[in-house]
Residue frames relative to the residue before (quaternion, step in Angstrom):
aa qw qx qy qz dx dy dz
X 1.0000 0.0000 0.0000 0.0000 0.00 0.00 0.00
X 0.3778 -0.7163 0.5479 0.2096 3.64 -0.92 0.77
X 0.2160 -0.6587 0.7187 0.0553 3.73 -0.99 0.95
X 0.1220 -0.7386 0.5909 -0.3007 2.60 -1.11 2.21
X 0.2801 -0.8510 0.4375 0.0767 3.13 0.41 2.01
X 0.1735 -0.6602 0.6897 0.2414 3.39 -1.09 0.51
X 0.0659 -0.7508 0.6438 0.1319 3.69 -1.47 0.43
X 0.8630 -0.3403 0.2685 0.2594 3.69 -1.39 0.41
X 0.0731 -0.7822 0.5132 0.3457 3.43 0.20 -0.40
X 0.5719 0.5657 -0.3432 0.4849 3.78 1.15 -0.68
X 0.9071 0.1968 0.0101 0.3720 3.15 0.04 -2.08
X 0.4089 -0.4779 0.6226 0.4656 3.96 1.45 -0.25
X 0.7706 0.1712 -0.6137 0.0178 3.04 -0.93 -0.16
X 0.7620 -0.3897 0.3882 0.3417 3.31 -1.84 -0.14
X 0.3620 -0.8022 0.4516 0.1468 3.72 -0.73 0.64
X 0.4529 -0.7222 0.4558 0.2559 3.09 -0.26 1.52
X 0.5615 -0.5645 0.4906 0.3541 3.65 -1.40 0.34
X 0.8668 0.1338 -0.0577 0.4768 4.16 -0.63 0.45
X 0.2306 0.6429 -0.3828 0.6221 2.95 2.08 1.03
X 0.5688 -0.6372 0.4935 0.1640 3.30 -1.47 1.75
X 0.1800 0.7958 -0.5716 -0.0870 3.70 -0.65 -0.01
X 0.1576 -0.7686 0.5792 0.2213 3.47 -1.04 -0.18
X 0.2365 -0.7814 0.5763 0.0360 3.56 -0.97 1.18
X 0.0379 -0.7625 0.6244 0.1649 3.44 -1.03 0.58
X 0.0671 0.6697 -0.7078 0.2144 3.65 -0.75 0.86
X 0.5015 -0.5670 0.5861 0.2889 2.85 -2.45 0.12
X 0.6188 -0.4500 0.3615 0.5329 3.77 -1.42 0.32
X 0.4206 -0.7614 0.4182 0.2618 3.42 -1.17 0.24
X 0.6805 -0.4845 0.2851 0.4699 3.82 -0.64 0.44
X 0.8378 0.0302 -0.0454 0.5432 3.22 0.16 -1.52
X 0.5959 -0.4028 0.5381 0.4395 3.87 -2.05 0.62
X 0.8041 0.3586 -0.4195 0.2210 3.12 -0.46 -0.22
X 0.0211 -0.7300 0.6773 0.0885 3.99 -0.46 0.83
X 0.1452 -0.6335 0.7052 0.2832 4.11 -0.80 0.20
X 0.8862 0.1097 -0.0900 0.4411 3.63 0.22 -1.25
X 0.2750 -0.8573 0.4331 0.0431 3.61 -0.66 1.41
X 0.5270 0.5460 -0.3767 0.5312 3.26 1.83 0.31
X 0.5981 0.5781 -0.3780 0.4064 3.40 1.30 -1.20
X 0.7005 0.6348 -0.2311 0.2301 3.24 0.96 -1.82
X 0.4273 0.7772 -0.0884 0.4534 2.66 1.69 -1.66
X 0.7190 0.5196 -0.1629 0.4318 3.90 -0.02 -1.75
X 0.7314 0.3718 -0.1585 0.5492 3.40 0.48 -2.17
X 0.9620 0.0815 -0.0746 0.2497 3.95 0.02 -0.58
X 0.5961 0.4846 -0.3598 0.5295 3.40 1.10 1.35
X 0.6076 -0.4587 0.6338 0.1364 2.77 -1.96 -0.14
X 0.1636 0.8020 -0.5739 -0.0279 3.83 0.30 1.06
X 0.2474 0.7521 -0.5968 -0.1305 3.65 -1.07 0.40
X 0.5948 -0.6143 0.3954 0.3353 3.10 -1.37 0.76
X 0.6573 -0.6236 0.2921 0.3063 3.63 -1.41 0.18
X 0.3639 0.6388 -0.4321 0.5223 3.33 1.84 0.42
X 0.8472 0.2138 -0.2177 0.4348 3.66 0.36 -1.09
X 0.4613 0.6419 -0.4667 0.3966 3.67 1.27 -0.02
X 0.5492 0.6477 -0.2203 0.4799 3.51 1.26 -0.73
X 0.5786 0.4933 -0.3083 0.5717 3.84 1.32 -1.10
């Protein structure tokens, strides 16, 4: 399996695993997502719960 880091969008950093995040993005086209990190990477807005809070 490939480990597919997720990182801030504010602060860089790197998102811990079972770490809260919040993601802004649009709904996606099709129901079907296989990979929700990949998806995640290419078409949002990740921020961690330190700067979601700012």
């Amino acid at each position: 399996m490939i480990k597919r880091a997720l990182y801030c969008s504010n602060c860089g950093r790197e998102i811990e695993d079972g770490e809260e995040i919040y993601a802004k993005m649009k709904a996606p086209k099709n129901t079907i997502m296989v990979e929700i990190k990949a998806y995640l990477k290419k078409n949002s807005e990740i921020f961690c719960k330190d700067c979601y809070k700012k």
